[in-house]
N, C-alpha and C positions, 0 to 999 in steps of 0.2 A: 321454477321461476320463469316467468315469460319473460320474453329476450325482443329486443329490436333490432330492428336493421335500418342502419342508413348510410348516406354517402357523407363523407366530413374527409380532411386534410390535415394529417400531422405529420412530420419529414415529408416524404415519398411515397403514395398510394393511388393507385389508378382503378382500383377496385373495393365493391361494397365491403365491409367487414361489419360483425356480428358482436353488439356490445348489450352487459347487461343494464338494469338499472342504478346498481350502483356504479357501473361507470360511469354513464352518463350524467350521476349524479359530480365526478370530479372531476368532469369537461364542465363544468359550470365556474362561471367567476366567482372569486371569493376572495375578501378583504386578507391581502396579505399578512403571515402571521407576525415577520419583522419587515415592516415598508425600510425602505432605501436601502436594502441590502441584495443582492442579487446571488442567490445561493442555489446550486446546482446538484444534484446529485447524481452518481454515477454508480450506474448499475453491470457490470461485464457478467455474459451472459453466455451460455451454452448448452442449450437441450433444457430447457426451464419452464417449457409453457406450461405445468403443473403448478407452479409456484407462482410465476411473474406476475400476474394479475393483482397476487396477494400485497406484493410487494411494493408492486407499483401504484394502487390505490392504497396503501396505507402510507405511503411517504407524502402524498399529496395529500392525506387526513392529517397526516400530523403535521405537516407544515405548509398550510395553503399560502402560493404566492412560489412556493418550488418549482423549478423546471427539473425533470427528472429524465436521466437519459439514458438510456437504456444500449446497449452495447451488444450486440450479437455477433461471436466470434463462431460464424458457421453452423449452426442450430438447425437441425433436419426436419424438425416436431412443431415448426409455426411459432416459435417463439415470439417472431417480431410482430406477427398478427395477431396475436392475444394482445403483448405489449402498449404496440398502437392503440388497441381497443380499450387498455384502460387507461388510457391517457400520456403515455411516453411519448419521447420524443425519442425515434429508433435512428440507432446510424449501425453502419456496418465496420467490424474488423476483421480482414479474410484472412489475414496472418495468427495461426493460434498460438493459445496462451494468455491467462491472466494479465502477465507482464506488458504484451501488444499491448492491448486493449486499454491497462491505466496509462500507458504513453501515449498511445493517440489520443485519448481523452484529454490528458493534462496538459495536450497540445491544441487541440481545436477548440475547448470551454473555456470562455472570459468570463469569469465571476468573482463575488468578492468572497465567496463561501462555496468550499466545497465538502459533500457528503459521498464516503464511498461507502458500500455495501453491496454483498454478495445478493443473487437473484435465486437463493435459492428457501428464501424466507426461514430461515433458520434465525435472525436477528431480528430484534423487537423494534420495528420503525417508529414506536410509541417513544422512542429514547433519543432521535431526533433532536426537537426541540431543546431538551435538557444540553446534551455536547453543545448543538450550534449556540445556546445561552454560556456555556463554562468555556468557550472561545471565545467570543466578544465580550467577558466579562474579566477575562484575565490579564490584558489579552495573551492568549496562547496563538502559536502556529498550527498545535498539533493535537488532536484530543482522543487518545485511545480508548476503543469501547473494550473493557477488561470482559470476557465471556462467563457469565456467572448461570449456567447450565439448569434450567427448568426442571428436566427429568433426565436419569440416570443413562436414558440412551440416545443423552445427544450428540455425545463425544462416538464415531467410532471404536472400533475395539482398537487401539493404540494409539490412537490418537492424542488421548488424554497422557500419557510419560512420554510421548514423544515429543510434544509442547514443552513438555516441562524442561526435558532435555537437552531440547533447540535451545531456551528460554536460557538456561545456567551457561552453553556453552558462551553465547554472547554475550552475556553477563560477564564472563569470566576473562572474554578477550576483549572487550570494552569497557570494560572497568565500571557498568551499569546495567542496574535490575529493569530490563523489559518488558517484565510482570505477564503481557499475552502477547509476544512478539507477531503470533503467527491471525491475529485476529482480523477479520475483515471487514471492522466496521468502524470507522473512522473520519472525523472532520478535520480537514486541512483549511487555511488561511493561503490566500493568492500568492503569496511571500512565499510559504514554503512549495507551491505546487510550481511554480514557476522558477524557482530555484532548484528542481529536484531532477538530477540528469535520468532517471529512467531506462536501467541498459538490461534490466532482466528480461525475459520471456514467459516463464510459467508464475508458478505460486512461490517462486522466488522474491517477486517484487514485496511482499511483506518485509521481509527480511530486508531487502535494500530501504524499504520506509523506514523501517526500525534505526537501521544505522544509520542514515544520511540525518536525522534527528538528531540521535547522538553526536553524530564528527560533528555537526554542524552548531551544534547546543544551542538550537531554539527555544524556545517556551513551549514546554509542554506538560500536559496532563492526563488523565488515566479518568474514567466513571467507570462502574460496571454496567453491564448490559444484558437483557434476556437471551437466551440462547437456546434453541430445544431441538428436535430432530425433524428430520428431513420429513415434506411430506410423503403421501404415497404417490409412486410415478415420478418422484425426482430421486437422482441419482448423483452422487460424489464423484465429482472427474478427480478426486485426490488419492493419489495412491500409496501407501504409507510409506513403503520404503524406500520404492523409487524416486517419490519427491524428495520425502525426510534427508536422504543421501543427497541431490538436489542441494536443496536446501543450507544443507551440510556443510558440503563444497561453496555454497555463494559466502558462509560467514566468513568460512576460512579463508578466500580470495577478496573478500573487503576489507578483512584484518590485514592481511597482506599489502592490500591498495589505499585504505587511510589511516596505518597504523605501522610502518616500514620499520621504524627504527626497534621498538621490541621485537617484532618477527625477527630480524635480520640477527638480532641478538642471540635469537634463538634457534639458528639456524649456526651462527658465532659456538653455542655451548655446546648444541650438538656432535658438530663437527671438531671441539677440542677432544669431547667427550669419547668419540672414535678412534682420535690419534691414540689419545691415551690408554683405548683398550687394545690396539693393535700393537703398540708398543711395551704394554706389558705381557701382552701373551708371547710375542716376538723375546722379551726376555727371557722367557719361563720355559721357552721353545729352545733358547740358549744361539738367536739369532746374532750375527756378525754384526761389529759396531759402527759400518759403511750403514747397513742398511738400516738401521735406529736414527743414526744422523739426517737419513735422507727421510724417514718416515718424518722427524720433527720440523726438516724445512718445509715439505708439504704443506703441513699442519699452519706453518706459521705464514705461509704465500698464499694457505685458502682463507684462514682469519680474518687476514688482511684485506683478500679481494672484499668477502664478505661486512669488512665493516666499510671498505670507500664505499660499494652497492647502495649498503643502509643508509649513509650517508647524504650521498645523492638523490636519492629516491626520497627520502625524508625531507629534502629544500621543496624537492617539486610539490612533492603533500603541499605544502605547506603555502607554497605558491598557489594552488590550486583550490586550497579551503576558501585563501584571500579572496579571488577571484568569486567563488561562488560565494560567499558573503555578502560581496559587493554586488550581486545578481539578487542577493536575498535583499538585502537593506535597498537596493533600485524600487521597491515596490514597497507602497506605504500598508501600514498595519492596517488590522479590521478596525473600522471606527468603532465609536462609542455609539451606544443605543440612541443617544441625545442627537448626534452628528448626524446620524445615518436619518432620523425622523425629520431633520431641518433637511437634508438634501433631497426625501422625498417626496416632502410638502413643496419645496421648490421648487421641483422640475419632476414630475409627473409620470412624465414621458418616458424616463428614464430608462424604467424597466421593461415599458414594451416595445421601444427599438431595439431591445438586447433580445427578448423573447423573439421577437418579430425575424431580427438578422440571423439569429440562429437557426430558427428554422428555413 
């Protein structure tokens, strides 16, 4: 394929870079695919220049009129230079971690749609369209791309029961089926990205979208979505067990942080549960009836502390759901397909001072 070379300007570049023809062909204008909607998607990146290209002209095929931003969190291999070259808008995250990267993001992008997906083209950007339509048509917040796996080695060797397992656990402490908790492809509405506090680091952040959905109980919905294996020369920064445990630990500390009052309970049954095996084997042992009395005041001074804690902690929840609701509902829903075509016939401009100021 013969290749060209020239000078152009997307983010930050002071130097030629080397683009094919089909890129060139997605630096070309083209009739927005939803006018008056401003949708964004976001790409976090690391070590990808194998893939990115793929990824990044197929999000601008399927939905021309996208600004697609690409996120490089320290990438050794020219990732931001392929990127650039097929049409991203690169920025940088030097902080590593999946987690950084969708908090900076969901902090510097104003739009009224956004698209996340992995850069490592593993997810079929042809699916697109389809979410960002089953979000403005619902209207949903949240639209999870469910991973319905092309061929047989798309999933890592554990990967596949360890989804499932992550998947029941928080099911099990949020009292809701998460179907692909740990998926990374996904459309959010400005409501919910702007409402969403963002305190993970790694491939945690899945999991804290998964939840902040649930406590928060937006409108949401599920499609499935292509899914197949990595190409060659990309590489999984996910490491089964060490995330999975990761991971593990964030449900369990969110069930802890938006769900006090069962935890606390359960912390309440445990510890009766204790008393009462030390003070049966304490009888069976033919223990003094000083030291029974004083095992049972324990029992009933730790209860106790344990249910004021629950207690307490449970207002603040509760205080604090308010609050971010009222940060959710501060920000109007996705308009209607009708609304969004009368504001773009109206004001023109609209989208390219937002393209324009971004970059």
């Amino acid at each position: 394929m013969t290749e060209l070379t020239r000078w152009f300007e997307i983010g930050r570049t002071d130097r030629p870079v080397t683009i094919t023809p089909r890129s060139v062909r997605n630096l070309r204008p083209s009739a927005p695919m939803f006018p008056g909607y401003r949708i964004a998607a976001i790409v976090p990146c690391l070590n990808e220049a194998a893939a990115i290209a793929e990824v990044v002209t197929g999000l601008l095929e399927a939905v021309p009129g996208m600004d697609v931003y690409v996120y490089d969190n320290n990438s050794t291999d020219g990732t931001a230079e392929v990127a650039r070259a097929a049409g991203a808008i690169v920025r940088n995250e030097s902080r590593p971690g999946k987690g950084n990267v969708v908090r900076r993001a969901f902090a510097d992008i104003d739009a009224d749609i956004y698209v996340l997906i992995d850069g490592d083209d593993t997810y079929e950007a042809a699916h697109a369209p389809q979410m960002i339509r089953a979000l403005m048509e619902g209207p949903y917040d949240h639209v999870l791309g469910v991973r319905t796996p092309d061929d047989p080695e798309a999933y890592r060797g554990g990967h596949e029961w360890g989804n499932r397992l992550l998947n029941a656990v928080v099911a099990r402490l949020f009292g809701q089926n998460a179907r692909d908790m740990l998926s990374g492809y996904r459309v959010f509405s400005r409501r919910f990205v702007k409402s969403f506090p963002a305190t993970s680091r790694g491939f945690e952040i899945e999991t804290e979208l998964t939840v902040h959905c649930l406590t928060l109980r937006v409108p949401c919905t599920s499609i499935p979505v292509g899914f197949r294996a990595r190409r060659d020369g990309s590489e999984s920064k996910l490491h089964t067990f060490r995330d999975g445990r990761r991971i593990l630990k964030t449900a369990f500390s969110l069930f802890r942080y938006e769900r006090p009052l069962p935890f606390y309970a359960g912390l309440v049954a445990t510890a009766a549960a204790l008393f009462g095996l030390v003070g049966y084997l304490g009888h069976l042992a033919g223990t003094n009836i000083g030291l029974a009395v004083e095992a049972k005041f324990a029992a009933m001074v730790t209860v106790a502390v344990l249910v004021a804690i629950g207690v307490v902690v449970d207002v603040v929840t509760r205080t604090r759901h308010g609050q971010s609701h009222l940060v959710y509902m501060y920000h109007p829903a996705v308009p209607t397909a009708a609304t969004a075509a009368v504001v773009a016939l109206a004001t023109p401009e609209r989208e390219l001072s937002a393209v324009s100021a971004a970059r």
